[in-house]
C-alpha positions in Angstrom: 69.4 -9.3 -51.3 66.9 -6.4 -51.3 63.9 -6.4 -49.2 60.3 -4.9 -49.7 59.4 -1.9 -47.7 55.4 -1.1 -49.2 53.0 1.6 -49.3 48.9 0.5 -48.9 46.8 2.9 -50.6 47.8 2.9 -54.7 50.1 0.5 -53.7 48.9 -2.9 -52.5 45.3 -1.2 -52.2 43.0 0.8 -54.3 42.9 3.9 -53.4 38.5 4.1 -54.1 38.6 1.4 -50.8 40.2 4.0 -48.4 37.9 6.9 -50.0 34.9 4.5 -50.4 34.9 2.1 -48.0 37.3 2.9 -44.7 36.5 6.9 -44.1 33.1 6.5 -44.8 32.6 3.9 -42.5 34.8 5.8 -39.8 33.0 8.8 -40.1 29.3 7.3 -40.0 30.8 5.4 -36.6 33.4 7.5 -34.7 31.4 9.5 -32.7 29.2 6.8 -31.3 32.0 4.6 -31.0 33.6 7.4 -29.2 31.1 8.3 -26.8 30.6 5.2 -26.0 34.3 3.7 -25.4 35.7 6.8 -23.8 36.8 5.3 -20.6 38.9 2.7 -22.7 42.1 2.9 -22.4 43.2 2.7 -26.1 40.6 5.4 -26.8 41.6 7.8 -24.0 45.1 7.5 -25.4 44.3 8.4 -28.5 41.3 11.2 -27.5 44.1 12.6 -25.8 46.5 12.9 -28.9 43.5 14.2 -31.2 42.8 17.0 -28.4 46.5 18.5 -28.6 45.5 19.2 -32.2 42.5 21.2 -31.5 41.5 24.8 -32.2 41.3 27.5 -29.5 37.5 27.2 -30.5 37.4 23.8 -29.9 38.8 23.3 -27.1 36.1 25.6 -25.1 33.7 22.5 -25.8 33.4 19.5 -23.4 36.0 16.8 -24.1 34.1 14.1 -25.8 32.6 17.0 -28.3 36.1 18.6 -28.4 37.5 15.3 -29.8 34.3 15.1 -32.3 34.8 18.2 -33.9 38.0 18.0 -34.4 38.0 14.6 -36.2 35.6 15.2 -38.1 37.2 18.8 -39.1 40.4 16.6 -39.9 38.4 14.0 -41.7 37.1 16.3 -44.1 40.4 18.0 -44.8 42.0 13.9 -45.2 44.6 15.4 -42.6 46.9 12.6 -41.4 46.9 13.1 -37.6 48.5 10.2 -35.3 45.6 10.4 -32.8 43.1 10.2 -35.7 44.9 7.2 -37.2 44.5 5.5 -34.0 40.8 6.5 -33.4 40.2 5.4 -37.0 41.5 1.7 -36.1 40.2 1.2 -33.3 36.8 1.8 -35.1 37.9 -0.3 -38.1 38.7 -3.0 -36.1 35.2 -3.1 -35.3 34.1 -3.1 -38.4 36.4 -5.8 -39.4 36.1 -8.2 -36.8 32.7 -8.3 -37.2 32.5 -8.6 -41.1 31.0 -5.8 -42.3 34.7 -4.6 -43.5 36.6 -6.4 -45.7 40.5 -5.5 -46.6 40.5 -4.8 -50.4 44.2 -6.2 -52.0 44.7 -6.1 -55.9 44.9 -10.0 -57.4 48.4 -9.6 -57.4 49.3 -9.3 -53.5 48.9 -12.7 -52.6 51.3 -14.7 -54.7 53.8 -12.0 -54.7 54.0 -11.4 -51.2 54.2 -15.5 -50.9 57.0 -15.3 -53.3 59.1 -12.7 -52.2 58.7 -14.9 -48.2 59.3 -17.8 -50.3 62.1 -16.0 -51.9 64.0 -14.9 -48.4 62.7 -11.5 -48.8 61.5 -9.8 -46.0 58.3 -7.6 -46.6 56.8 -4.5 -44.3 54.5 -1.7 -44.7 54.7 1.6 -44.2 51.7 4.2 -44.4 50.2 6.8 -42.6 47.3 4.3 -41.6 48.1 3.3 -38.1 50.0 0.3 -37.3 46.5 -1.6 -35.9 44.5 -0.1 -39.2 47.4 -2.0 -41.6 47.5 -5.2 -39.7 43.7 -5.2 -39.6 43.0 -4.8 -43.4 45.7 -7.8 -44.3 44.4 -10.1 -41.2 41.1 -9.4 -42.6 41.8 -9.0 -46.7 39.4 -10.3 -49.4 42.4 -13.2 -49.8 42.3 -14.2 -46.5 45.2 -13.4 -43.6 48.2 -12.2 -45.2 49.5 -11.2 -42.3 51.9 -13.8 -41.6 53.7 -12.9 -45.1 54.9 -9.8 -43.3 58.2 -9.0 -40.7 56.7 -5.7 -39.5 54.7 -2.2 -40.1 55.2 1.2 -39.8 53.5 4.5 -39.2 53.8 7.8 -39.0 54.8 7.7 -35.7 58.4 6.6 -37.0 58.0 10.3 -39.2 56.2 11.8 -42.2 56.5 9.8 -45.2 57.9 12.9 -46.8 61.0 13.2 -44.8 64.1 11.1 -45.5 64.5 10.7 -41.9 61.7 8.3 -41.5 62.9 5.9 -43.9 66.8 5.7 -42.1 64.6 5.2 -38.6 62.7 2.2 -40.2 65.6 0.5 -41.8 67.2 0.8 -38.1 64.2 -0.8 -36.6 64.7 -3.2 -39.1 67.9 -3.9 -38.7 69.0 -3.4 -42.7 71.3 -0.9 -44.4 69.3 0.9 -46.6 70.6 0.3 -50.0 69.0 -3.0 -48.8 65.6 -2.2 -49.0 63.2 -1.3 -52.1 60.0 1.0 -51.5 57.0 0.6 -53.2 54.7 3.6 -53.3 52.0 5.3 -55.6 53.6 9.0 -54.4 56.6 10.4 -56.0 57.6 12.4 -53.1 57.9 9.4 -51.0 60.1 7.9 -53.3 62.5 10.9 -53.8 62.5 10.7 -49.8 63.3 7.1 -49.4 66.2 7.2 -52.2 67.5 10.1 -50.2 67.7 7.8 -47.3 69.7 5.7 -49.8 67.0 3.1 -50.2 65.9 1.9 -54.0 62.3 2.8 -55.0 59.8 2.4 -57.3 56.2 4.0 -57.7 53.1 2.0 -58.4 50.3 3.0 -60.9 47.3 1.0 -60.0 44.3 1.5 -61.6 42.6 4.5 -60.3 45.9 6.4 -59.0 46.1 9.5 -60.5 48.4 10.4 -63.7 52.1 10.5 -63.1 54.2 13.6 -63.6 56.5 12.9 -67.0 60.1 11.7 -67.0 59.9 10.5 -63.1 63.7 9.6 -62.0 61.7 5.8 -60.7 60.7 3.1 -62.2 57.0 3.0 -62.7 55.4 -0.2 -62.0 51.6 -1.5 -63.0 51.8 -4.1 -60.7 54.5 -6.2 -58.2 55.1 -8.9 -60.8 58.0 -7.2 -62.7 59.5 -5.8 -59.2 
């Protein structure tokens, strides 16, 4: 039996929430949010992580500004830092919890995750979204809390999504040979990376992904309903 090992944005997510919605809201927030949390444990932790990425430049500017400018430098270049990530749940979290974010899932997500649980398949995520950020948009989706359909999520922590190496570190964690798990993603390159860990894949085109190089070596899906 294979189990489901899933991508968010293309995948179980449009892609126009993360760009319309998420960063937006992140971006609008962050440096309130971070001015006014800094003591925070959480938010140290991951103000420290964002300050080993900064420039020479930036790093002559006191801490709190140090850790604004470079966000919002990496923000604008979508670069997919681990102390961003963080920074960027912690915020979302926020804005979930109080209601003014809502998790966008396509129609589909519900009753397959359900039936693939139902089914003895075990379901996780991976993306470069931080662990908090993923469990936050399925606790708090437009379907309600899927969260309970799901063994487990992964970030880049674990390793870039690129790199076959972070796919034979998650099926460790999870305890599963590889050639047990199936990965669901909108991005090619992931998918060559996860079959070279010797995991199956298939890629996702959702409405709104962009077009699909010809003659992929995957199986191209519209939706879960024919994985």
């Amino acid at each position: 039996m294979r189990h489901v090992l899933l991508d968010i944005e293309g995948t179980t997510t449009a892609i126009s929430f993360v760009y319309d919605v998420l960063f937006p809201y992140a971006a609008k927030r962050l440096p309130t949010f971070i001015a006014e949390r800094w003591s925070d444990a959480a938010v140290a932790t991951a103000c420290q992580a964002v300050l080993a990425d900064a420039t020479a430049a930036e790093r002559t500017l006191p801490d709190v500004q140090a850790v604004i400018a470079v966000i919002q430098r990496q923000m604008a270049g979508d670069i997919k830092a681990t102390g961003l990530k963080a920074l960027q749940g912690l915020v979302w979290r926020e804005g979930y919890e109080s209601g003014q974010v809502q998790g966008h899932v396509y129609a589909d997500v519900p009753a397959q995750f359900t039936a693939w649980k139902s089914a003895g398949r075990h379901v996780a995520i991976y993306s470069s979204g931080s662990v908090l950020a993923q469990q936050l948009l399925f606790r708090h989706s437009v379907a309600g809390d899927l969260t309970p359909l799901l063994i487990g999520h992964y970030d880049t922590a674990i390793g870039p999504k690129r790199e076959a190496a972070s796919y034979l570190a998650i099926a460790q964690k999870w305890g599963l040979a590889p050639q047990d798990i199936v990965f669901g993603t909108d991005q090619p390159a992931e998918a060559a990376a996860a079959v070279a860990a010797g995991m199956h894949a298939v890629v996702l085109m959702r409405p709104g992904n962009p077009a699909l190089p010809a003659n992929l070596p995957f199986e191209v899906h519209a939706d879960f309903n024919s994985i």
